[in-house]
N, C-alpha and C positions, 0 to 999 in steps of 0.2 A: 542475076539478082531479081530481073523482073518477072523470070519465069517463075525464080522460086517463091516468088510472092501471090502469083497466080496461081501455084500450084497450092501453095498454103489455105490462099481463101478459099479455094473448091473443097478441098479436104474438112475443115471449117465448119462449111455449109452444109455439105454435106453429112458431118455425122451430126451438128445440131438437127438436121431433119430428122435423122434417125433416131435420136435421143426421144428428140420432143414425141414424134408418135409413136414410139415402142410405148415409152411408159405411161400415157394418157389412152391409148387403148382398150386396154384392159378393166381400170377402174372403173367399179360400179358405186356412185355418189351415193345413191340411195341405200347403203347400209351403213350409213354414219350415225343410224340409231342402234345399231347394234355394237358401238367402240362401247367398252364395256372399263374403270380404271381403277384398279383398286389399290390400297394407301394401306399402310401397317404403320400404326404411331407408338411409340410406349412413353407412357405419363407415371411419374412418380404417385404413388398414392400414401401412404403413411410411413414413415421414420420415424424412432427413438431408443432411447437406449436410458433405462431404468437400474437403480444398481439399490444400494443394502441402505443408502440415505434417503432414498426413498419414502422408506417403510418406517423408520424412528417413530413416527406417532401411529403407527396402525399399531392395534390390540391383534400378534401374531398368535394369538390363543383360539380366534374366532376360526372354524375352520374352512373360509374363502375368503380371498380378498382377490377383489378385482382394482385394475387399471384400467384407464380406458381413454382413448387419444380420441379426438375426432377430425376430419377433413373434410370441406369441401368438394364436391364432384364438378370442375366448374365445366368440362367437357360432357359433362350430360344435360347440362343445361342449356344445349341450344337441338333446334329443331331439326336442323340438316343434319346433324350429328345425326342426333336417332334416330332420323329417319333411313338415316346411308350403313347404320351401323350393322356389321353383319356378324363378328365373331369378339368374343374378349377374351383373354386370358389371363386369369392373377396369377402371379408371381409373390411366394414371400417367401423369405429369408430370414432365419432366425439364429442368433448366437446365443447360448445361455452356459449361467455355471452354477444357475441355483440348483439347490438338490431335490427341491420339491416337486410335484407333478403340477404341470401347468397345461393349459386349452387356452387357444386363438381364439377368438371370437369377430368373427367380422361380420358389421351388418350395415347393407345399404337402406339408407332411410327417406322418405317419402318429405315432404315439406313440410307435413302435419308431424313428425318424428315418428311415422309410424314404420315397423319395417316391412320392407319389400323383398329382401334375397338376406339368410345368413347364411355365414359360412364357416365352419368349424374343423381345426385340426389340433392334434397333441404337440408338444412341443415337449422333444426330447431333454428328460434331465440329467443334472450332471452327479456322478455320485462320488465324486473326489474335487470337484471345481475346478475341471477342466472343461473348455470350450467346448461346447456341444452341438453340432449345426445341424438345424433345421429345414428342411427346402419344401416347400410344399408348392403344389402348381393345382389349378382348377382350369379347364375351360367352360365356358358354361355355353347351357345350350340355349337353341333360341325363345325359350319358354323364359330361362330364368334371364336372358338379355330382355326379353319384354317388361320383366319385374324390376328389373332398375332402371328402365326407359324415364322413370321418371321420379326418380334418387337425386337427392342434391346434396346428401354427406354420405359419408361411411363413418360408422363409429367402429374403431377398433379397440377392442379387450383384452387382455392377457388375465386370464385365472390360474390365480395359485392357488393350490390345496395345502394349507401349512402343517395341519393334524399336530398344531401347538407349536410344533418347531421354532427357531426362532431364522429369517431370514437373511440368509448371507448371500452374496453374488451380485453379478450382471447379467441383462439381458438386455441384446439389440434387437431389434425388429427394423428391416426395411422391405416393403411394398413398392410394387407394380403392376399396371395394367397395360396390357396388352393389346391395343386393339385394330381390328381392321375395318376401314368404312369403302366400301362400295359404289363408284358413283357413275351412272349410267344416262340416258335420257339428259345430256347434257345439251 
């Protein structure tokens, strides 16, 4: 028993040796400016779902009517954010049954409500009011990330074209961004 106890600790000992300086080694400390960590978050940005009670007091005779949601950017309002921020992606998602022709309107707006990025797509309609799904994606590039660096809402829109019609249906809208921050020189 005492041998195998002596023969234990040497074995032991021995590969903590071998342990400890195999892999202290090689490391070179001084590239710890170069760990590079990048983060992908996805943040809800607008939801709602609008339907035919909506509309009871709008004059469906005029030939536009807008809706328009607005949200908070509370993720771009802080500094490390934009400053780490390297790529976005929107996400929307649309369900519709009206029959009408309808445009997205998204625009990120500045503090003074001025705009800094819009962004527009068609939303497919329905011509018997049935579910009509909309997918639209954007990434944007680093031009138009500088232009909402400093957005603190998004006003979303939905435009209906009614050309008199009278407005029947539902539509959902749900929104996401996409983003990824970069953070380096830690």
């Amino acid at each position: 028993m005492k041998y195998l106890q002596q023969y234990l600790s040497i074995v032991v000992l021995i590969t903590s040796c071998f342990i400890s300086t195999s892999c202290v080694n090689d490391v070179d400390f001084d590239q710890t400016q170069d760990v590079v960590f990048n983060q992908t978050v996805d943040a809800s940005l607008i939801f709602f779902t609008i339907d035919t009670s909506d509309f009871e007091n709008v004059n469906t005779e005029e030939a536009v009517v807008t809706v328009r949601d607005t949200t908070r950017l509370e993720f771009l309002n802080d500094d490390f954010i934009r400053e780490n921020l390297i790529e976005v992606t929107l996400d929307f998602q649309v369900d519709n049954t009206f029959g009408q022709s309808l445009v997205n309107r998204a625009a990120f707006l500045n503090n003074a409500g001025q705009e800094q990025l819009v962004i527009e797509f068609d939303i497919i309609s329905s011509p018997d009011g049935s579910v009509q799904q909309t997918l639209y994606t954007q990434v944007l590039s680093q031009e138009d990330i500088e232009a909402i660096s400093n957005s603190i809402q998004l006003a979303n829109e939905v435009v209906v074209t009614t050309n008199g019609a009278s407005l029947n249906g539902e539509l959902s809208l749900q929104s996401k961004a996409i983003y990824t921050l970069e953070f380096s020189d830690l």
